[in-house]
C-alpha positions in Angstrom: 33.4 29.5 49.9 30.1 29.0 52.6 30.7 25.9 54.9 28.7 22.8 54.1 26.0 22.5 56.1 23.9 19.4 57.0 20.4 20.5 58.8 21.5 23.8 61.2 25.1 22.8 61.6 28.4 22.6 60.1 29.8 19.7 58.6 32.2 19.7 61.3 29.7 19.7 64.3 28.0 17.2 62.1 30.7 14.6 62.7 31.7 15.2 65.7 27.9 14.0 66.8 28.1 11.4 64.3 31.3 9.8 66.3 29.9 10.1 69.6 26.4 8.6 68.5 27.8 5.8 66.9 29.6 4.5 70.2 26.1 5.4 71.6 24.6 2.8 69.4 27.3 0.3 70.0 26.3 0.5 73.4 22.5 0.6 72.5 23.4 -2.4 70.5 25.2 -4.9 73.0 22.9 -3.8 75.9 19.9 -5.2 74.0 22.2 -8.6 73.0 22.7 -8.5 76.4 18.8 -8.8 77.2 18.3 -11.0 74.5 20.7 -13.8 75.9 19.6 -13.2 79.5 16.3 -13.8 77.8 17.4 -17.2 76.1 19.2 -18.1 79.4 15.4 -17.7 81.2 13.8 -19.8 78.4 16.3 -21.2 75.8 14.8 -22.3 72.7 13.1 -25.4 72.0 13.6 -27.5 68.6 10.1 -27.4 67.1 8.3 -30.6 68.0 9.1 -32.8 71.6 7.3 -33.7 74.5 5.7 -30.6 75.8 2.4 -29.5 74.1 3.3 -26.6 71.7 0.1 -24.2 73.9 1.8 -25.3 77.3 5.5 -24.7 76.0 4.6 -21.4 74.5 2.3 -20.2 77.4 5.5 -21.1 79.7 7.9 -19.2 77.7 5.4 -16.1 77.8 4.9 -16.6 81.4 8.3 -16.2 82.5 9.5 -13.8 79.8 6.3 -11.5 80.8 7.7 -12.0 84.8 11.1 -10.5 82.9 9.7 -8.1 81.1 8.0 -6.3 83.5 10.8 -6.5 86.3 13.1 -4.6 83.6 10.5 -2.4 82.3 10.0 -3.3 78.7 7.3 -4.8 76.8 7.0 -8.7 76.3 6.9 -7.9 72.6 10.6 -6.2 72.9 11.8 -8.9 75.0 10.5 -11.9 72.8 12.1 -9.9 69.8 15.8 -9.8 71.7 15.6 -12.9 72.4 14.8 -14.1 69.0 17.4 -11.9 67.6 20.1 -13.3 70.1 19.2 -16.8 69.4 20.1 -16.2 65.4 23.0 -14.6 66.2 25.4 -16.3 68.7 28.1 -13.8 69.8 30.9 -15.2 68.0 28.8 -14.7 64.9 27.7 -10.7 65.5 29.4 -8.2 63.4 31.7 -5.4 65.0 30.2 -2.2 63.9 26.8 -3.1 62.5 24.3 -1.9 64.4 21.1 -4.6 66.3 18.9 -3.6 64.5 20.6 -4.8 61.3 21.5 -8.1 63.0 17.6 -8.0 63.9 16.5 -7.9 60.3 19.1 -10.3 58.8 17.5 -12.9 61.5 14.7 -13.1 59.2 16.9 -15.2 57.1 16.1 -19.0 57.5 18.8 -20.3 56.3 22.0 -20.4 58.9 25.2 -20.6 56.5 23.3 -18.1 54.7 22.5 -15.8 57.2 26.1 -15.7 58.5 27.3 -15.3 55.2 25.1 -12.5 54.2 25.9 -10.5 57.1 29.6 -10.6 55.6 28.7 -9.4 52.2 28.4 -5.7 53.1 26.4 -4.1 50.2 26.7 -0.7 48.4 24.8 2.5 50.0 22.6 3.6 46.4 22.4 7.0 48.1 25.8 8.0 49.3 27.6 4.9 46.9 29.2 4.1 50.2 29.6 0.0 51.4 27.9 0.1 54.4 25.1 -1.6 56.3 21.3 0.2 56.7 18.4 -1.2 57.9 16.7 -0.5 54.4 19.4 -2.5 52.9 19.4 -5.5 55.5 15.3 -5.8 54.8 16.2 -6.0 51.0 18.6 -8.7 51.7 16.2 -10.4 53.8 13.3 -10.2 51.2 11.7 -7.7 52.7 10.4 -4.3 51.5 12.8 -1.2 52.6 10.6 1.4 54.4 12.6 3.9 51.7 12.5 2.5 48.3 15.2 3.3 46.5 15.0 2.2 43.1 12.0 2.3 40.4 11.1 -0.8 40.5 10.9 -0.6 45.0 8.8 2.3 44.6 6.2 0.7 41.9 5.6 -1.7 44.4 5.2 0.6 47.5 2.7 2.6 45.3 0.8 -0.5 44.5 0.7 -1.6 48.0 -0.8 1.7 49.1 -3.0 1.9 46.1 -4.8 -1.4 47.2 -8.0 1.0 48.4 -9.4 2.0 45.4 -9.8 5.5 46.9 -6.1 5.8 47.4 -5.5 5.1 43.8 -8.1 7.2 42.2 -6.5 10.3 43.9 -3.0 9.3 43.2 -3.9 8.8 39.7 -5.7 11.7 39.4 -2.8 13.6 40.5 -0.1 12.3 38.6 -2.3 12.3 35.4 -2.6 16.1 36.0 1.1 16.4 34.7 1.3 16.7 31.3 4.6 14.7 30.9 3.3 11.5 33.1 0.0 11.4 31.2 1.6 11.6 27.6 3.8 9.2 28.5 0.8 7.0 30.0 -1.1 7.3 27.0 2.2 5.7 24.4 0.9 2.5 26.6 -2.2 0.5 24.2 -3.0 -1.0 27.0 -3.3 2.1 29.6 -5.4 4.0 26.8 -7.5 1.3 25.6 -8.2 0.6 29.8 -9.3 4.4 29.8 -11.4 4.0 26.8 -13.3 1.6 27.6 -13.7 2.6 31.4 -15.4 6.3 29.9 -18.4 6.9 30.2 -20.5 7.9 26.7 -20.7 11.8 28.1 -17.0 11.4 28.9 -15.8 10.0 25.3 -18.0 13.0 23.5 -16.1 15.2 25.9 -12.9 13.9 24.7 -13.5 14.0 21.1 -14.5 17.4 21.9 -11.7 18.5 23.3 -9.8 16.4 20.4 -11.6 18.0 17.4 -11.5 21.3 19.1 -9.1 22.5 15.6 -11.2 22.4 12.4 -8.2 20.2 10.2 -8.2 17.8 13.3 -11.8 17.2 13.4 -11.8 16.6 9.4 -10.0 13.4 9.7 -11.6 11.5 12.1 -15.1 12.8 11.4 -14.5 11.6 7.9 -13.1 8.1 9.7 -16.9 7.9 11.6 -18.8 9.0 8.7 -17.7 6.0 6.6 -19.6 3.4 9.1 -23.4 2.9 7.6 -24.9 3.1 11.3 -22.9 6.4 12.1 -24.0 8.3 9.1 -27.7 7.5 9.6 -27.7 8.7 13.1 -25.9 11.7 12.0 -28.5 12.1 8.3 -31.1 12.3 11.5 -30.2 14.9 12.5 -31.8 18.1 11.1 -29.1 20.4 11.8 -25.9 18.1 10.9 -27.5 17.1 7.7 -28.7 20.7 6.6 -24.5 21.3 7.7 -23.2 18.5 5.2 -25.7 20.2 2.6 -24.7 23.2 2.6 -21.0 21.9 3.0 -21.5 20.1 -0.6 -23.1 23.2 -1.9 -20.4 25.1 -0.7 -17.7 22.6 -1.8 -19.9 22.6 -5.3 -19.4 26.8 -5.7 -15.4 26.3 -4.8 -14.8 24.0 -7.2 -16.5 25.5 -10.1 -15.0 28.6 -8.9 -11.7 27.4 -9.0 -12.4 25.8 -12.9 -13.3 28.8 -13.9 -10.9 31.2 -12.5 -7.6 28.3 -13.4 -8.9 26.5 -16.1 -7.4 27.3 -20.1 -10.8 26.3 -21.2 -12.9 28.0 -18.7 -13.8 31.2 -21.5 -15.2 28.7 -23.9 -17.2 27.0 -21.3 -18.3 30.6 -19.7 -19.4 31.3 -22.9 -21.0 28.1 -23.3 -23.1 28.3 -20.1 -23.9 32.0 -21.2 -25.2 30.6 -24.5 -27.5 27.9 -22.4 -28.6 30.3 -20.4 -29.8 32.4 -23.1 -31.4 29.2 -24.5 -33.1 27.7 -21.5 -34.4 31.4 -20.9 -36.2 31.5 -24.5 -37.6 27.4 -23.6 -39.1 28.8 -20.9 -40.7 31.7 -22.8 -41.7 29.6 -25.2 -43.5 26.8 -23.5 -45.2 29.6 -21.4 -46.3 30.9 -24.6 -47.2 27.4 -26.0 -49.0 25.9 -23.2 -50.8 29.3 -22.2 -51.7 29.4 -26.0 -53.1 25.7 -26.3 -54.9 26.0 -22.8 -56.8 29.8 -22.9 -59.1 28.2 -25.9 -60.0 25.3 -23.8 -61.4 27.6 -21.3 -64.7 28.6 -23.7 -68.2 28.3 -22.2 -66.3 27.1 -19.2 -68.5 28.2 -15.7 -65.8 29.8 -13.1 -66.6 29.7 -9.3 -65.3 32.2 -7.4 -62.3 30.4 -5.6 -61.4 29.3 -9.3 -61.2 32.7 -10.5 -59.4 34.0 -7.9 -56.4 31.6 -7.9 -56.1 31.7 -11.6 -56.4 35.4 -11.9 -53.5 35.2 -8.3 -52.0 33.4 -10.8 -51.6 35.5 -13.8 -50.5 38.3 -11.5 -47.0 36.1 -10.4 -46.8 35.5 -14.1 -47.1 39.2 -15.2 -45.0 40.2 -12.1 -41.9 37.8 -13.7 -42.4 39.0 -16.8 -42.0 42.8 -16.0 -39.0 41.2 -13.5 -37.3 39.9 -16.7 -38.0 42.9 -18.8 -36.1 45.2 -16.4 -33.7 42.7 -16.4 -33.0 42.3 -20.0 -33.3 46.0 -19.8 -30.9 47.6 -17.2 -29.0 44.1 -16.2 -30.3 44.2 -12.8 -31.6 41.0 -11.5 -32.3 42.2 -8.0 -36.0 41.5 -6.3 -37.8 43.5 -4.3 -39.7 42.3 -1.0 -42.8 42.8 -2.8 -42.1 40.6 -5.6 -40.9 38.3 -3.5 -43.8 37.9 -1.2 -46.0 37.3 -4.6 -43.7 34.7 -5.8 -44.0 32.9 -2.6 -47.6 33.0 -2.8 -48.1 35.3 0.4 
């Protein structure tokens, strides 16, 4: 079985360091108590309020600390922040074994009994499940942010605080919305997909619905949805193309239908032989009126003076009418309906 590892070295090796840095810190530790009381012993202090002018007590205390500071080589910054620690934690009231920096952080909290108390109470580790003290964990007990957040609801609020510039957020959302899981997820939430709706733009939304509608039994539904609104429909009747589309769709539907009558239908022969029977008639009507009207109209025409453009259109005219007639003949004759180009550039008047 391999050795555990941690980083490049063996767990062993691991704490073996881990022993001697921890004495290290210790050491770290009491030498920057130490600074912080010889600190307070250079300015102690002062209750808030007295005699002094606050701007002459604190440019004192910053004098002489600076004087310090400088003679030992650290900042005044580091020095004022010992010093501060020191003064909330008297020596009888440090911890053994928990580091300065942790008594640093807890110093944040106002409250004295509390603060001593707290610094009792050690908490569990969430990563190792261990009870131990970490900075992380002292900022939480302080009310503070952990620079590591640990649970969900530590690193919401990290992610909003860095997504206060609208640029940062627009790229993190942009890249967590690229994983399918996170943006189904996202989009169960009214309130995220009625935000995203309203934010699209019109090009956007058609876009969608697009990429929605992209199956034919998906885009049924919600085109039949849009269709029902009066002020939809007449944009849509507008338009050449979508209305010649829903014609041909209810022609289409039309043929089906009686399609599917005919072929399923237990009275579909009597009615096929009913329409054959009104076809026969309505052909003979036709005939007949043609014969009729042409009959009643040709004695009308006596002594009648033609001009030239009336001639030619009616003669034109009995030509389309001859032309049908040998049509129907070769119909009635051979049971072919079919029309040549010719005859059909006639009947169209070309």
């Amino acid at each position: 079985m391999p050795e555990e590892k941690i980083g490049q070295v063996s767990r062993r090796r691991y704490d073996e360091i881990i022993s001697g840095d921890r004495e290290l810190v210790a050491q770290i530790g009491r030498a920057m108590f130490t600074i912080g009381d010889h600190a307070l012993e250079i300015e102690p202090v002062r209750p808030v309020g007295g005699s002094a002018p606050a701007s002459d007590t604190l440019f004192g205390v910053n004098a002489s600390l600076q004087v310090y500071a400088d003679d030992i080589g650290l900042s005044l910054k580091t020095v004022l922040h010992y010093r501060f620690t020191s003064h909330r934690w008297p020596a009888d009231r440090c911890r053994e074994g928990v580091s300065h920096k942790v008594h640093a952080v807890l110093a944040n909290i106002p409250d004295e009994d509390e603060r001593f108390t707290a610094i009792g109470q050690v908490p569990v580790d969430e990563v190792t499940g261990v009870r131990r003290w970490t900075t992380d964990l002292a900022k939480k007990r302080a009310g503070h942010r952990p620079e590591r957040p640990g649970t969900v609801e530590e690193k919401v609020e990290r992610i909003a605080d860095l997504a206060v510039d609208e640029d940062v957020a627009v790229t993190a959302a942009r890249d967590v919305l690229r994983r399918p899981a996170v943006a189904a997820r996202l989009l169960q939430d009214n309130d995220v997909r009625r935000t995203l709706n309203d934010a699209a733009t019109p090009e956007h939304r058609v876009e969608a619905v697009h990429h929605a509608v992209a199956d034919d039994a998906a885009a049924a539904k919600p085109a039949s949805d849009v269709l029902r609104r009066p002020e939809v429909a007449a944009r849509v009747a507008a338009d050449d193309r979508a209305r010649l589309a829903v014609n041909r769709a209810q022609a289409e539907r039309s043929r089906q239908q009686a399609e599917a009558f005919r072929r399923e239908s237990p009275v579909a022969p009597v009615i096929r032989q009913i329409e054959r029977t009104e076809d026969f008639v309505d052909l003979l009507g036709s005939i007949h009126r043609f014969v009729r009207e042409a009959s009643q109209a040709v004695p009308k025409l006596r002594d009648r003076r033609w001009s030239g453009d009336e001639r030619e259109v009616v003669l034109a005219n009995v030509s389309r009418a001859r032309a049908v007639l040998d049509w129907l003949e070769t119909a009635v004759s051979t049971g072919r309906v079919d029309m040549d180009e010719e005859l059909a550039r006639m009947l169209r008047g070309e």
